[in-house]
C-alpha positions as MATLAB code, in Angstrom:
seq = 'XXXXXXXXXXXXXXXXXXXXXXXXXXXXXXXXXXXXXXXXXXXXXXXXXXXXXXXXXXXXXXXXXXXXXXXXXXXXXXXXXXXXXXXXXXXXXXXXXXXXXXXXXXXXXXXXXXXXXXXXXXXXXXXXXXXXXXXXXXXXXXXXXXXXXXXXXXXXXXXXXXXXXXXXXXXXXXXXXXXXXXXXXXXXXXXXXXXXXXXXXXXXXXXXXXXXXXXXXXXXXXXXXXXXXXXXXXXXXXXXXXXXXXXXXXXXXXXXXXXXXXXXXXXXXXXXXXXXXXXXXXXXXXXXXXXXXXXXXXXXXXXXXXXXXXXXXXXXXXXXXXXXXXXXXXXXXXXXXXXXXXXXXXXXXXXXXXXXXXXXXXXXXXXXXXXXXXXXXXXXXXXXXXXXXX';
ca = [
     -58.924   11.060   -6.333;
     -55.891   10.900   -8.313;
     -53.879   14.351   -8.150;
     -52.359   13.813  -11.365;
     -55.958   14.430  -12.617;
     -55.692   18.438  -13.633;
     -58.338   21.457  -11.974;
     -60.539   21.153  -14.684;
     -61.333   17.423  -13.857;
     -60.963   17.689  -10.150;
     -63.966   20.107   -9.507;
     -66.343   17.973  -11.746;
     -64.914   14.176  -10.290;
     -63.267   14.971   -6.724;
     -64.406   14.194   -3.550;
     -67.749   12.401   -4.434;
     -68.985    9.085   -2.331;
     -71.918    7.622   -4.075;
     -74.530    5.051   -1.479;
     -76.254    1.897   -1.984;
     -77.921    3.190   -5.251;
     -75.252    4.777   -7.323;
     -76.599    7.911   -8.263;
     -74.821    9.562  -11.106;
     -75.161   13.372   -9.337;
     -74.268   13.707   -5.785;
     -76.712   12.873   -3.652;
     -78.147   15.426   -1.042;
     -78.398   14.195    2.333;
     -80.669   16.626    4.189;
     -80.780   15.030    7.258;
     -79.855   16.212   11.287;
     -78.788   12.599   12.383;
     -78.348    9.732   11.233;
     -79.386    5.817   12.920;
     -76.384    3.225   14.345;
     -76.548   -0.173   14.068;
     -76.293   -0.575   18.059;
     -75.466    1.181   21.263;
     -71.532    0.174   21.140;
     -71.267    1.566   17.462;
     -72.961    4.998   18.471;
     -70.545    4.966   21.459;
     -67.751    4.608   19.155;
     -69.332    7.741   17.024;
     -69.308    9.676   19.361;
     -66.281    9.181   21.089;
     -64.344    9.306   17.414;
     -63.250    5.721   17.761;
     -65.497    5.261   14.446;
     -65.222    7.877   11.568;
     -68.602    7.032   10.467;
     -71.442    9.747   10.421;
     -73.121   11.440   13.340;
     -74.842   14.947   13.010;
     -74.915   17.342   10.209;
     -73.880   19.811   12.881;
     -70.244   18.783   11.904;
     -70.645   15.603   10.003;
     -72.540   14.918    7.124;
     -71.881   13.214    3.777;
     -73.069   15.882    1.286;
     -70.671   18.786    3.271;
     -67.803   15.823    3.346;
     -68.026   15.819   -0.767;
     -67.815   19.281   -0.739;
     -64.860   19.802    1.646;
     -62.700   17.186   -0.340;
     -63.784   18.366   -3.573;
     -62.539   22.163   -2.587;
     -59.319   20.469   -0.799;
     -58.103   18.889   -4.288;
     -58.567   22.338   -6.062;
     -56.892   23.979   -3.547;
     -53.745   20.899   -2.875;
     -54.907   21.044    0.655;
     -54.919   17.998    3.286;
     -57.739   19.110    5.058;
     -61.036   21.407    4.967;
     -63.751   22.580    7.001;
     -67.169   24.068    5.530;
     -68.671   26.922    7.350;
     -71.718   28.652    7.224;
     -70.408   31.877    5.493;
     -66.909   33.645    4.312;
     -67.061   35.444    7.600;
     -67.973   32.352    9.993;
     -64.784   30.929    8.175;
     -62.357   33.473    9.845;
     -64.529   34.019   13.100;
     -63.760   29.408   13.176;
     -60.131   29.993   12.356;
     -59.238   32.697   14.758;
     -61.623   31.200   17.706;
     -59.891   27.160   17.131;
     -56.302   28.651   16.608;
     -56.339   31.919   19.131;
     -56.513   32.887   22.542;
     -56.901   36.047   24.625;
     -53.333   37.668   24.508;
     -52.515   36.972   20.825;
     -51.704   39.376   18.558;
     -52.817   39.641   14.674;
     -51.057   41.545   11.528;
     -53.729   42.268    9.112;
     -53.516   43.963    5.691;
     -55.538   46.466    5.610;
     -57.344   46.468    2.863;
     -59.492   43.680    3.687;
     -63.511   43.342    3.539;
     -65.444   45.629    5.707;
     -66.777   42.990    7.597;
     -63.296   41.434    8.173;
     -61.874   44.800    9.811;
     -65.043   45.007   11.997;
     -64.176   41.551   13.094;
     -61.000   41.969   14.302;
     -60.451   45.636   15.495;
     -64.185   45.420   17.437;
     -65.320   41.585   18.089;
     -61.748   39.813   18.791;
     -60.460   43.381   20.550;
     -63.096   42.394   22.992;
     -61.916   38.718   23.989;
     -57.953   40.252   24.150;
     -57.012   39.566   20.430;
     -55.632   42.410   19.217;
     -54.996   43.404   15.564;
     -52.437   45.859   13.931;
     -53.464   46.908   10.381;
     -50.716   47.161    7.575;
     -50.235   47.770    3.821;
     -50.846   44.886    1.789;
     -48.221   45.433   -0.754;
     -45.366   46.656    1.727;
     -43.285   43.599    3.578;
     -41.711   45.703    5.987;
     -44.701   47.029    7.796;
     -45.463   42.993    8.407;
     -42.007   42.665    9.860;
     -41.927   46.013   11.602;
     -45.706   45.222   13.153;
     -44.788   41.795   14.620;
     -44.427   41.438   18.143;
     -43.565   38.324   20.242;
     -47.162   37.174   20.969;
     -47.726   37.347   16.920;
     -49.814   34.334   15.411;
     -51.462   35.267   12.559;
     -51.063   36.819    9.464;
     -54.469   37.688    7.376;
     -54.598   38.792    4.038;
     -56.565   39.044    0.924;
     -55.448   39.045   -2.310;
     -56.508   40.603   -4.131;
     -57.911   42.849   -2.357;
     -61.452   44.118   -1.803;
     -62.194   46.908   -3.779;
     -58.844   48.075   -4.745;
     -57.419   44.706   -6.125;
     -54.090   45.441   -5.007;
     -51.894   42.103   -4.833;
     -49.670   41.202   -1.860;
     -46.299   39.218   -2.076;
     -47.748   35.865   -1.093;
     -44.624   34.156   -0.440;
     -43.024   36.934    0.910;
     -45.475   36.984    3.736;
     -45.006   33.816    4.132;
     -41.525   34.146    5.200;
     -41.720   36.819    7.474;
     -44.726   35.062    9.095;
     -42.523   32.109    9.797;
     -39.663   34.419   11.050;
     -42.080   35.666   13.653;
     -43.416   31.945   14.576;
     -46.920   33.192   12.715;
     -49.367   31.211   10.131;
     -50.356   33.075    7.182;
     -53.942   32.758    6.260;
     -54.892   33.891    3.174;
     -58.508   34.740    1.887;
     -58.606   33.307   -1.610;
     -62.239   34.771   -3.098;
     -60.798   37.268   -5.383;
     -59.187   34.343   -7.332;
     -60.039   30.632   -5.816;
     -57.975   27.847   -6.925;
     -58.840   28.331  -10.340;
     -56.750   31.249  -10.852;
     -54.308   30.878   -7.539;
     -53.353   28.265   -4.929;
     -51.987   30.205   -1.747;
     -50.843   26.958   -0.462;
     -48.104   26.592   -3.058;
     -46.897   29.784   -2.587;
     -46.106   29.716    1.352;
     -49.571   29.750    3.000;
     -50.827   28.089    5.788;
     -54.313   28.755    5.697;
     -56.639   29.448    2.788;
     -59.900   30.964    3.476;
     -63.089   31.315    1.044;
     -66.444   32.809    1.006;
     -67.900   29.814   -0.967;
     -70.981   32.395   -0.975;
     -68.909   34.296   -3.962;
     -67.546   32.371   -7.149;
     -67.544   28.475   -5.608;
     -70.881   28.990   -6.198;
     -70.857   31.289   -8.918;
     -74.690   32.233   -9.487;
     -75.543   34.150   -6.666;
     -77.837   31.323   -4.611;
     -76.463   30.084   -1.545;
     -73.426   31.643    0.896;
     -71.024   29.193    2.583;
     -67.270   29.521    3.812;
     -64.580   27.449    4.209;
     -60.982   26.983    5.543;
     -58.108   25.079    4.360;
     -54.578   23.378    5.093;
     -52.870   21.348    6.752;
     -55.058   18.266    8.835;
     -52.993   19.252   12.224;
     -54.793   22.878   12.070;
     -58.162   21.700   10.513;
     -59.042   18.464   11.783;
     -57.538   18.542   14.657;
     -58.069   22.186   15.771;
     -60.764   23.377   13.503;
     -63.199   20.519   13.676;
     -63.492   20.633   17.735;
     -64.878   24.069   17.019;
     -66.962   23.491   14.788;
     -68.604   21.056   16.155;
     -69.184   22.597   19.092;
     -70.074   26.209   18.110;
     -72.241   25.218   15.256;
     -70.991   27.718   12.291;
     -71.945   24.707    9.940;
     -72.275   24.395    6.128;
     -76.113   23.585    5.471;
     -75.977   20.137    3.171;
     -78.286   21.997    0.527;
     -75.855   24.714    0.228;
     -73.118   22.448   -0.163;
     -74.802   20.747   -2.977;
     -75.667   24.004   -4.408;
     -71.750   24.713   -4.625;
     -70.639   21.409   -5.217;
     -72.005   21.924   -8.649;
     -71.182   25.318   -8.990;
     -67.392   23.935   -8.441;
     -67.943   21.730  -11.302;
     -67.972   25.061  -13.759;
     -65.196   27.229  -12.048;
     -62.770   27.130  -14.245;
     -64.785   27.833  -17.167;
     -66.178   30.365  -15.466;
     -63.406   32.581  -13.807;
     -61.239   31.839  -17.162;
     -64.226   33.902  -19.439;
     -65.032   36.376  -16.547;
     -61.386   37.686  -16.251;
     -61.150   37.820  -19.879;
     -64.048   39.941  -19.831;
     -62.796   42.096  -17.124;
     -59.430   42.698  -18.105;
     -61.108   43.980  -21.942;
     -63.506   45.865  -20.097;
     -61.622   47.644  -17.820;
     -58.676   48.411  -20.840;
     -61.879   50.394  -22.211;
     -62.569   51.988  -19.106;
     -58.904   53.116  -18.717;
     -59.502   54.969  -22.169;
     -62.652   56.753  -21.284;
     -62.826   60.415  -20.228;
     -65.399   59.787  -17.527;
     -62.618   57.591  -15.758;
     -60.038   59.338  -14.377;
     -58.227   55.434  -12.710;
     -58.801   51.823  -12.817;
     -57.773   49.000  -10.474;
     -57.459   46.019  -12.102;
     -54.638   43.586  -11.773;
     -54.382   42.663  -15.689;
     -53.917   46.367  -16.570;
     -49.921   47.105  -17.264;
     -50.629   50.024  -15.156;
     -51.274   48.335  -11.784;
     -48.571   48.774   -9.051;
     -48.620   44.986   -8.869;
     -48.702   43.807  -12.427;
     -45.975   42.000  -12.719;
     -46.109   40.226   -9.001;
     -49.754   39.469  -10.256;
     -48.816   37.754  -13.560;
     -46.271   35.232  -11.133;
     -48.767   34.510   -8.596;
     -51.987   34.638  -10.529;
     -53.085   32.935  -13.618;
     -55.497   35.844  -14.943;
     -56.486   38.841  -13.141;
     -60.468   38.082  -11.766;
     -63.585   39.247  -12.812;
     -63.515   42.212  -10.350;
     -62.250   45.762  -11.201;
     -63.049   48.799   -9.669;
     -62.463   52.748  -11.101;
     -62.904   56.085   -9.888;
     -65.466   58.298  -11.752;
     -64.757   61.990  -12.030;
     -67.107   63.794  -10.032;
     -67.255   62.210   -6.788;
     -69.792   60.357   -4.807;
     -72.159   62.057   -6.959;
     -71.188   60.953  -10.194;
     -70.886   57.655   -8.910;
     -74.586   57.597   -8.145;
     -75.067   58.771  -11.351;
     -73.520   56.382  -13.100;
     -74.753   53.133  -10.774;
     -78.624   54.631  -10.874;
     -78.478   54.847  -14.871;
     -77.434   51.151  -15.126;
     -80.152   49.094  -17.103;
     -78.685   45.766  -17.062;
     -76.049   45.016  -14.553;
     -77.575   44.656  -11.129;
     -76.326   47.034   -8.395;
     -75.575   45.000   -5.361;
     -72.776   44.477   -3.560;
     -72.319   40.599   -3.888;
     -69.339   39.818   -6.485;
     -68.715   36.600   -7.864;
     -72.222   35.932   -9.910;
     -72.625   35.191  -13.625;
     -74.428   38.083  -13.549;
     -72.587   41.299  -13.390;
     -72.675   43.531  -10.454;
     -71.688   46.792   -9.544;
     -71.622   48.723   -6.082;
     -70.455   52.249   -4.572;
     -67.859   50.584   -1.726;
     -67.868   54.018    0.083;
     -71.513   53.458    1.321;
     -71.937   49.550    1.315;
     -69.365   47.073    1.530;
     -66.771   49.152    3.681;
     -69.537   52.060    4.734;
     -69.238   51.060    8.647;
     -66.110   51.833    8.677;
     -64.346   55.581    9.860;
     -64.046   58.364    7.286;
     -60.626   58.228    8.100;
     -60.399   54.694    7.730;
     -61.598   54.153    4.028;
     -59.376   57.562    3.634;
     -56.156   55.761    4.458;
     -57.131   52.441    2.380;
     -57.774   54.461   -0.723;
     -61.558   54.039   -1.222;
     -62.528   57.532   -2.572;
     -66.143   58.913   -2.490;
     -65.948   58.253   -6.827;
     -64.876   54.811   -6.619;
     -67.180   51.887   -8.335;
     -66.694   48.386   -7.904;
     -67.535   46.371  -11.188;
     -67.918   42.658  -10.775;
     -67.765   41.424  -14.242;
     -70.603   38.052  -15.425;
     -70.789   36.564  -18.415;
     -73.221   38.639  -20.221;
     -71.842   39.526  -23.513;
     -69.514   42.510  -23.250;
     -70.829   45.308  -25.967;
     -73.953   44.887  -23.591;
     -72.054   45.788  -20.428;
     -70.125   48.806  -22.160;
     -73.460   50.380  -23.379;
     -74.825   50.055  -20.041;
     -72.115   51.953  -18.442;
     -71.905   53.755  -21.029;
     -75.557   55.406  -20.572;
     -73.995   56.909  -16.618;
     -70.698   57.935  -17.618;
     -72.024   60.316  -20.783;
];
């Protein structure tokens, strides 16, 4: 498709193929394999002589719509589609590294991702060094000569703090490293990683690609030399694939993203200015707020802050109970990225495998609350917070 064609008409029109009939909606191909016309042409499959279809495994028109449809938002050449968010990193550090490499990591990442790194990759020799996400210098003080990768999120997860995307980027060139970036806190509609430095964008399609809490999915972008080239081999011989019903589940939710991240970080930036206010709250992390360490490198980078906040309750872990039990409405889980409003205690779910000492040293208190912030209307919201922090 045209890239003069802005975001807004790229995630309804990019990236779709329609067959023999002409259908209107993308059509879902649920299918393992598909039929060749002979024995020479399945050969030539096979052997990547023909670029035509061969098993949804790694090829398969409805994921291909998807991929291309994700790469335009994002101004990417290239991108796989993974089962989840975390297959997505597990696909980029198995195509790209090998025992003996060494990893910089921000440290406030995803619960998950930590585990991944510091206890799965440890095992095969990849080892990790964790560093602040808003401080360069322990990025160029942590590299080493067998550095490859830099990993990020921004922002992050629960603490929304923003790194210095192009920054990074430098440093990680410096060192001979790619930067990867996970994007879910944002996606393209808000910020494109790519433009900024990045190598790498990752997603957890699962979150607001989708947008309505249905199906997960991951994916990884950039250049074709990394993904097609390096990625795809992986993929299709591991098998971390993107299911074609979930990637016509997200294909449409793409179709709404901007709409959607555009009202839900509207929402979140007036609901967490009223949180600020409010004597039950004694701090709240939200990029939009004037307060945040990284307001102003969030206004460059970002186009509005994301529909997730999160805010420390006075009164501990058990206030924070309080507050999450007495909700009425907004539906305590730890997914983000729904039109329906979540909230979570990140102390005891998304980043409760980690040490004491661990989720000490990234900031996540026993008070803290994660909000992530729908599109239910906001006076609704407010009184049911409201009800737990009286």
């Amino acid at each position: 498709m045209d890239k003069k064609f802005e975001l807004s008409t790229q995630a309804v029109r990019a990236g779709q193929v329609r067959s023999q009939f002409q259908e209107h909606a993308e059509a879902l191909f649920l299918t393992s394999s598909f039929v060749f016309d002979n024995a020479a042409q399945a050969q030539a499959r096979f052997a990547g002589g023909d670029p035509g279809v061969v098993y949804s495994r790694y090829t398969n028109p409805t994921v291909s719509m998807f991929q291309d449809r994700l790469a335009a938002l994002e101004g990417a050449e290239a991108c796989i589609a993974t089962a989840s968010g975390m297959s997505a990193i597990l696909a980029t550090v198995m195509s790209l590294l090998k025992a003996g490499d060494h990893v910089v990591c921000s440290s406030a990442v995803f619960g998950a991702t930590v585990q991944l790194f510091s206890n799965y990759f440890g095992r095969f020799g990849v080892q990790t060094t964790f560093v602040s996400p808003t401080r360069v210098s322990e990025w160029q003080e942590a590299c080493k000569p067998n550095t490859r990768l830099f990993f990020l999120e921004t922002p992050s997860n629960p603490l929304t703090e923003v790194s210095d995307i192009a920054a990074l980027a430098a440093v990680a060139k410096k060192a001979g490293a790619l930067l990867a970036v996970d994007n879910v806190f944002c996606t393209p509609a808000l910020q494109r990683p790519l433009e900024l430095g990045a190598d790498l964008v990752i997603h957890s399609a699962t979150k607001h690609l989708d947008g309505q809490g249905r199906v997960l999915g991951g994916a990884v972008l950039g250049p074709a030399k990394l993904v097609d080239e390096q990625m795809v081999p992986f993929l299709r011989t591991a098998g971390p694939s993107l299911s074609p019903f979930n990637a016509w589940v997200i294909l449409k939710g793409l179709e709404t993203l901007e709409l959607r991240m555009l009202a839900q970080s509207a929402a979140a930036l007036e609901l967490a200015r009223w949180l600020e206010a409010h004597p039950g709250v004694s701090r709240v992390f939200y990029p939009g707020l004037e307060s945040h360490p990284q307001h102003a490198l969030a206004r460059r980078q970002q186009r509005a802050g994301g529909a997730v906040l999160s805010f420390e309750v006075k009164g501990g872990r058990a206030a924070a109970w309080r507050l999450i039990d007495a909700t009425r409405l907004i539906s305590i889980t730890a997914n983000l990225g729904d039109v329906k409003t979540t909230i979570t205690h990140p102390a005891t779910t998304t980043h409760g495998r980690l040490a004491p000492e661990a989720r000490a040293a990234a900031g996540i208190t026993d008070g803290l609350v994660r909000v992530a912030v729908g599109l239910e209307a906001l006076a609704d919201l407010k009184t049911d917070l409201e009800r737990g922090l009286s």
